[in-house]
Residue, then its C-alpha position, 0 to 999 in steps of 0.5 A: x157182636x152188637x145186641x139189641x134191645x128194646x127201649x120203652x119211653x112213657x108219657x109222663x104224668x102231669x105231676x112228673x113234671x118234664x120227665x118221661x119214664x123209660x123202661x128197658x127190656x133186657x130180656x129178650x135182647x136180639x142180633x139185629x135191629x130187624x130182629x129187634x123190630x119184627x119182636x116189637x111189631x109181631x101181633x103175638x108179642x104186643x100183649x106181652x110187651x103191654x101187660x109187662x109194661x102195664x105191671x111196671x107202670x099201670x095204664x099209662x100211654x106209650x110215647x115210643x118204643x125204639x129198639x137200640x143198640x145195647x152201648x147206647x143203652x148202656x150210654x144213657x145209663x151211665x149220663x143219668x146216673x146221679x154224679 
């Protein structure tokens, strides 16, 4: 069964250059994109989802939030890791 999961991209820095940063939520990880999306849209669960992020990044703007499926989120991984 696929798994899905919540994937964060930020806005980056002015001194970052051209590269966003992403954060992925492994946890909690959902059946179904309609799952995945209820999570990330319920009014009871953004302020958990901003303090964490908040924790990770400081105040920074969010620039999507997509919900994907968890080969994707493994595919990206892997083309961004250093050959």
């Amino acid at each position: 069964m696929m798994k899905w999961m919540i994937f964060v991209i930020m806005t980056a820095m002015p001194n970052q250059g051209d590269y966003d940063d992403i954060y992925i939520f492994s946890n909690p990880t959902f059946n179904t994109f309609e799952e995945c999306r209820a999570h990330v849209l319920s009014p009871q669960n953004i302020p958990s989802l901003s303090r964490h992020l908040i924790l990770q990044y400081g105040v920074r703007t969010i620039q999507d939030i997509k919900c994907v499926p968890e080969s994707q989120v493994r595919t990206f991984i892997l083309k961004e890791q250093p050959a």
